[in-house]
C-alpha positions in Angstrom: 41.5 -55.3 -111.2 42.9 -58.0 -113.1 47.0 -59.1 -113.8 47.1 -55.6 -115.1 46.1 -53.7 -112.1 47.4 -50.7 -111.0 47.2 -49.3 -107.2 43.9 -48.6 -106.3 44.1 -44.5 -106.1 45.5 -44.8 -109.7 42.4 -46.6 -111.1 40.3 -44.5 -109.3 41.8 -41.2 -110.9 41.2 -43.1 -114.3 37.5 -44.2 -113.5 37.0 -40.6 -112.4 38.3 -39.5 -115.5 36.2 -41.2 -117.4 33.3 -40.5 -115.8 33.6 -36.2 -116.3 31.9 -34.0 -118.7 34.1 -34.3 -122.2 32.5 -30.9 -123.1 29.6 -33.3 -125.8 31.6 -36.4 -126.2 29.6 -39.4 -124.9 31.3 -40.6 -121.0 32.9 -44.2 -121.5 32.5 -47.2 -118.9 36.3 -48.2 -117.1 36.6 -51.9 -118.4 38.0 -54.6 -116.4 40.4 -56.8 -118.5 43.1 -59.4 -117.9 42.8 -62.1 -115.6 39.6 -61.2 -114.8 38.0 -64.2 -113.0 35.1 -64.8 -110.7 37.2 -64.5 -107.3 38.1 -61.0 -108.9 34.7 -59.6 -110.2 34.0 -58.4 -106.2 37.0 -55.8 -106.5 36.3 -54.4 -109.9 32.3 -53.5 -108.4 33.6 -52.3 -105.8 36.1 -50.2 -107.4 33.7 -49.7 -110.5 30.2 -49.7 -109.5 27.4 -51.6 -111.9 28.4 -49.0 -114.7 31.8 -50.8 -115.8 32.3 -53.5 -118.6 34.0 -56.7 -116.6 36.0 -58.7 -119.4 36.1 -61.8 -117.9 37.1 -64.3 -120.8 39.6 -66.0 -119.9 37.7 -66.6 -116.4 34.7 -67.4 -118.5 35.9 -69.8 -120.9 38.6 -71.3 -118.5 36.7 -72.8 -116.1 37.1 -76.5 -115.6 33.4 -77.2 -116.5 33.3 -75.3 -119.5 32.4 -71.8 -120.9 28.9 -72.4 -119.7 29.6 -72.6 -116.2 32.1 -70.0 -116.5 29.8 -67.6 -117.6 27.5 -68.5 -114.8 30.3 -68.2 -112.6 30.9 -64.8 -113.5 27.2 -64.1 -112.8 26.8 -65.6 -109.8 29.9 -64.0 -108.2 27.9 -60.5 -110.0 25.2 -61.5 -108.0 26.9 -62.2 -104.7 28.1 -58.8 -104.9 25.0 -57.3 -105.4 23.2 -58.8 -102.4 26.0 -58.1 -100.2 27.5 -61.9 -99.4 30.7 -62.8 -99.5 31.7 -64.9 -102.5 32.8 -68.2 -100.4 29.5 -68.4 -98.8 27.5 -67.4 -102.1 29.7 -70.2 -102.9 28.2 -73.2 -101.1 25.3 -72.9 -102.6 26.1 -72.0 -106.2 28.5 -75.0 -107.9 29.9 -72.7 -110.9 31.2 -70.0 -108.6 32.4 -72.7 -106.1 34.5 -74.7 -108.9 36.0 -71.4 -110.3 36.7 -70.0 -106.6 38.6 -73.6 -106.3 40.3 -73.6 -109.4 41.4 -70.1 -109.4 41.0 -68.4 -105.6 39.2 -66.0 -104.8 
């Protein structure tokens, strides 16, 4: 769920889709591309599960402390997710995600 999202029953039929038995070809992950950020990893999970490829690049190298702390960003908002706490209070105590959440929204 990116700037090329769709409405959420129409990426669902696609992750679905890509998730069935293709009769011996190998199942592909849904990937999350374009205008992925940190603010927007919690909807692709939730949409997605862990078994998706987030693209985050321009949310990774875009962030106003560098590609570094992007990528961290991305992690930490990853993490968030995972434990179940909202991304502004993950936020406080995490400076990465709290710069991109600034910068870009969540």
């Amino acid at each position: 769920m990116g700037k090329m999202a769709r409405e959420t029953a129409e990426n669902d039929l696609c992750r679905d889709a890509l998730r069935e038995d293709w009769h011996g070809y190998k199942r592909v992950f849904p990937v999350a591309s374009g205008g992925v950020y940190p603010g927007k990893v919690h909807g692709n999970l939730d949409g997605y599960g862990i078994d998706c490829i987030v693209q985050a690049e321009g949310g990774v190298h875009g962030h106003p402390d560098g590609t570094t702390a992007g990528a961290r960003a991305v992690v930490q908002a990853a993490d968030a997710w995972r434990m179940q706490i909202p991304l502004k209070e993950y936020a406080k105590d995490h400076k990465e995600l709290e710069t991109a959440l600034k910068f870009w929204g969540s």
